[in-house]
C-alpha positions as CSV (number, residue, x, y, z in Angstrom):
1,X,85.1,-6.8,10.5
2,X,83.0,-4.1,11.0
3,X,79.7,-5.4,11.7
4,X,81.5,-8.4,14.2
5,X,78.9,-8.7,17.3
6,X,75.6,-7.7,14.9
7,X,73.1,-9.9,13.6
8,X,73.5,-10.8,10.4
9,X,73.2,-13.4,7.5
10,X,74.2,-14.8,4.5
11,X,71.8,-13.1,2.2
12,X,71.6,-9.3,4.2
13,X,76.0,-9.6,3.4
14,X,74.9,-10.4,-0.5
15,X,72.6,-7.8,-0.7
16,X,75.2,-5.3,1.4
17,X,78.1,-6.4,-1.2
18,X,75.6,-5.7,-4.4
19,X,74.9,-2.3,-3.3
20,X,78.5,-1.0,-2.0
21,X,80.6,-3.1,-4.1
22,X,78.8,-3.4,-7.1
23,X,78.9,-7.3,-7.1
24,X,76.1,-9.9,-6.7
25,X,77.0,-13.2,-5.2
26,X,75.0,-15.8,-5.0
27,X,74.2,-16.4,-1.2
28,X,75.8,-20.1,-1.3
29,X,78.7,-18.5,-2.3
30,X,78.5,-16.1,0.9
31,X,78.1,-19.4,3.1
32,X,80.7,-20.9,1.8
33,X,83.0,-17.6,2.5
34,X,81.8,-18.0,5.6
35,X,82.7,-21.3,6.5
36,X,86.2,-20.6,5.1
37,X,86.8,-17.6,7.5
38,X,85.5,-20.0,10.4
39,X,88.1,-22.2,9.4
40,X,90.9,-20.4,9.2
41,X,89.8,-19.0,12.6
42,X,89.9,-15.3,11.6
43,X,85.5,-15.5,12.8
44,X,83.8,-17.4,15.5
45,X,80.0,-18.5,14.6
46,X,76.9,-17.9,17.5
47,X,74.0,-18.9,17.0
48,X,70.6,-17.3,18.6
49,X,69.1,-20.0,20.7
50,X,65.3,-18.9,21.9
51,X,65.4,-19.4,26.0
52,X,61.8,-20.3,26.2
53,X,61.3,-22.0,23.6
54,X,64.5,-24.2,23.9
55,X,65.5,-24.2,20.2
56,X,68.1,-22.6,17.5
57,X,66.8,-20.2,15.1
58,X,69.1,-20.8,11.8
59,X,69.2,-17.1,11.0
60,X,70.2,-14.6,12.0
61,X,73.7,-15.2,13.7
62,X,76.3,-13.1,14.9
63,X,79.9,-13.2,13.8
64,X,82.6,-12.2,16.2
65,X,86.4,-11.8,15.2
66,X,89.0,-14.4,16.5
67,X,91.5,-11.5,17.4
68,X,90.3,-8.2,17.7
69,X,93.8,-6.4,17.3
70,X,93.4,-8.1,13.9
71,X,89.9,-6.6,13.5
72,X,91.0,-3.3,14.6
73,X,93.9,-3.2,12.2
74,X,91.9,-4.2,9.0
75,X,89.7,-0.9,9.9
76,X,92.5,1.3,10.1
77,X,91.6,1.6,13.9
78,X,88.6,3.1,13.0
79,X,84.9,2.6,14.0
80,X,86.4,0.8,17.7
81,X,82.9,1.2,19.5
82,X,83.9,0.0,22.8
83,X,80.4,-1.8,23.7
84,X,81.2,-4.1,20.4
85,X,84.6,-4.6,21.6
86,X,84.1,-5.4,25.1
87,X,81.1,-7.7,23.1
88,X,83.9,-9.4,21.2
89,X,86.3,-9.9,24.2
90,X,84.1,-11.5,26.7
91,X,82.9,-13.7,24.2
92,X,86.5,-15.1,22.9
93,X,87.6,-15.5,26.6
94,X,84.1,-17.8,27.1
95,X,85.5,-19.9,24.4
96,X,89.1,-19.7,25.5
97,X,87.4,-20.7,29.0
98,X,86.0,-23.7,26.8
99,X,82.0,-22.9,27.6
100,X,79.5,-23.6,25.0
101,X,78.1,-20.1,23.9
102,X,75.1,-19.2,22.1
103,X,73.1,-16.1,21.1
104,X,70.1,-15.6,23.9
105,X,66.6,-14.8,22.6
106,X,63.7,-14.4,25.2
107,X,60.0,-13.6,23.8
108,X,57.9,-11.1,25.2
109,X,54.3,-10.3,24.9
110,X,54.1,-6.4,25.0
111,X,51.0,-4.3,24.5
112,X,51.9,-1.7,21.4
113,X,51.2,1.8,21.8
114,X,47.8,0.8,19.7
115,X,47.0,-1.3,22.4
116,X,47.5,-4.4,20.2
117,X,49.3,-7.4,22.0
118,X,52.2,-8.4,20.0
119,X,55.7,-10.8,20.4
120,X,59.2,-9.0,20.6
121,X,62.0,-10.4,20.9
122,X,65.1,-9.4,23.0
123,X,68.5,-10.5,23.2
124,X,70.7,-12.0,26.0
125,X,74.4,-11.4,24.7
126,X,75.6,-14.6,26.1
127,X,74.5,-18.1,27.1
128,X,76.8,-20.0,28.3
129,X,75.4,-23.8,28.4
130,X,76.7,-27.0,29.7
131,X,74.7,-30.0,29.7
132,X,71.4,-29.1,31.9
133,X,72.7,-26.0,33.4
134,X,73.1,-22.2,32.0
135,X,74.9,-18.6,33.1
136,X,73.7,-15.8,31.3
137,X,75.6,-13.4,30.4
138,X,74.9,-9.4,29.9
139,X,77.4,-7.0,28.8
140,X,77.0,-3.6,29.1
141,X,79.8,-1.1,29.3
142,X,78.0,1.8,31.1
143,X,75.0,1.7,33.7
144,X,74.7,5.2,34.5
145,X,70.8,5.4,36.1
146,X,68.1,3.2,37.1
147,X,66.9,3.3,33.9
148,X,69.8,1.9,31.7
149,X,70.3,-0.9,34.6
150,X,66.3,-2.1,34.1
151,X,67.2,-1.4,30.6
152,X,69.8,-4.3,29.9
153,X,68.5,-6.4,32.9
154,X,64.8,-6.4,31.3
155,X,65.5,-9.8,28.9
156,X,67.2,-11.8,32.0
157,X,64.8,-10.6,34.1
158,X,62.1,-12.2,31.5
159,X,63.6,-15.7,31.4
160,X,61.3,-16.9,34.3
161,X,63.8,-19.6,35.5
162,X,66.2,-19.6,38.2
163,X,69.4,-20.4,36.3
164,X,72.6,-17.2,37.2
165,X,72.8,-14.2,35.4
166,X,75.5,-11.9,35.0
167,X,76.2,-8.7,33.9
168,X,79.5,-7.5,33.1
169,X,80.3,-3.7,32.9
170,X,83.0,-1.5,32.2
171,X,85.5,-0.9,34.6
172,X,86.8,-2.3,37.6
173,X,83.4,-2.8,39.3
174,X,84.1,-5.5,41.8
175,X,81.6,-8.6,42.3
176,X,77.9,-8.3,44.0
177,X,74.7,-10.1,43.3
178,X,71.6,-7.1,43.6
179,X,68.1,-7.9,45.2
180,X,66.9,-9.4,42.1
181,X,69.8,-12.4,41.9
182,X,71.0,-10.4,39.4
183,X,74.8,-10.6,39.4
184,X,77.5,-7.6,38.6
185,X,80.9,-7.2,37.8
186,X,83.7,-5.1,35.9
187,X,85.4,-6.6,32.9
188,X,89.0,-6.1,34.3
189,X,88.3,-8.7,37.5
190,X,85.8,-10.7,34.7
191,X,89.1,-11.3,32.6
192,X,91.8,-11.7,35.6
193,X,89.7,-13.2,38.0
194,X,88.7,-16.8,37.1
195,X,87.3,-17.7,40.0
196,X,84.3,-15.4,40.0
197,X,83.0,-17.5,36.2
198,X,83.8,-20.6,37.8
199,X,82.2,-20.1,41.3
200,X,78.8,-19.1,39.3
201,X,79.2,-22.0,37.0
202,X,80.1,-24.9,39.7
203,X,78.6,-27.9,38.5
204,X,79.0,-26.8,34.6
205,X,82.0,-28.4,33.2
């Protein structure tokens, strides 16, 4: 519950319940846990899907809760990090919305500070896919300079295609679409608002 919206697999959750709990599972058994929670729909499965590459990566995947009052309840109402939260939310109303959603991963050839060229990888929250078409999805709860917006616009900006891209922030920001194609909008019109996932996803479903 407390690591919903992280990356994570079966074996890092054996290892994590060996040294807190003082048990050692075997990692089948931690899959099959897994699958149970799916199924009794207390935790929704997405997996990372690489954008350029056009393939899913097994591991890791992110977990995110079914109901987050239920989440928050099992914590005590403790450790509600609003960026994981907001996470969790768009993501449920996606499904509820019946898209397909995935885990983005874009590669990136950086130069380190050593001047050695290397591959990182950084994540799109969302990707909303439908047959040939995509929306990506960003959330970000604060975009307070310049900085912070190139910040969490950097991996859609890095795709190199033309499918949408959106970013969803805190608030009440109300819809615009910035220089770059680069879409905007608060999570309160996001979750009332229909229309404004459905007019950038015409031709999806």
């Amino acid at each position: 519950m407390s690591s919903t919206g992280s990356l994570t697999n079966p074996s890092k959750m054996a290892n994590t319940l060996s040294t807190e709990q003082g048990v050692k599972p075997d990692v089948h058994t931690v899959q099959q846990y897994l699958k149970y929670l799916t199924q009794a729909y207390l935790f929704s499965k997405a997996a990372r899907y690489d954008v350029k590459g056009r393939r899913y990566m097994q591991y890791p995947s992110k977990w995110y809760a079914e109901d987050v009052g239920l989440r928050n309840a099992r914590l005590n109402y403790r450790q509600s990090e609003k960026t994981h939260l907001m996470e969790n939310v768009i993501y449920n109303e996606l499904v509820v919305r019946g898209y397909n959603v995935d885990v983005g991963v874009v590669e990136v050839k950086v130069t380190a500070e050593s001047g050695k060229r290397e591959t990182r990888q950084y994540e799109i929250d969302f990707v909303v896919n439908t047959g040939f078409e995509k929306l990506y999805i960003q959330s970000a709860l604060e975009l307070d300079d310049d900085a912070k917006r190139k910040q969490e616009t950097f991996s859609l900006r890095k795709t190199r295609d033309a499918f949408r891209k959106l970013v969803v922030v805190g608030g009440d920001q109300p819809f615009f679409t910035d220089d770059d194609g680069i879409s905007f909008v608060g999570v309160i019109p996001f979750l009332l608002d229909k229309s404004i996932l459905s007019g950038m996803t015409s031709g999806m479903n």
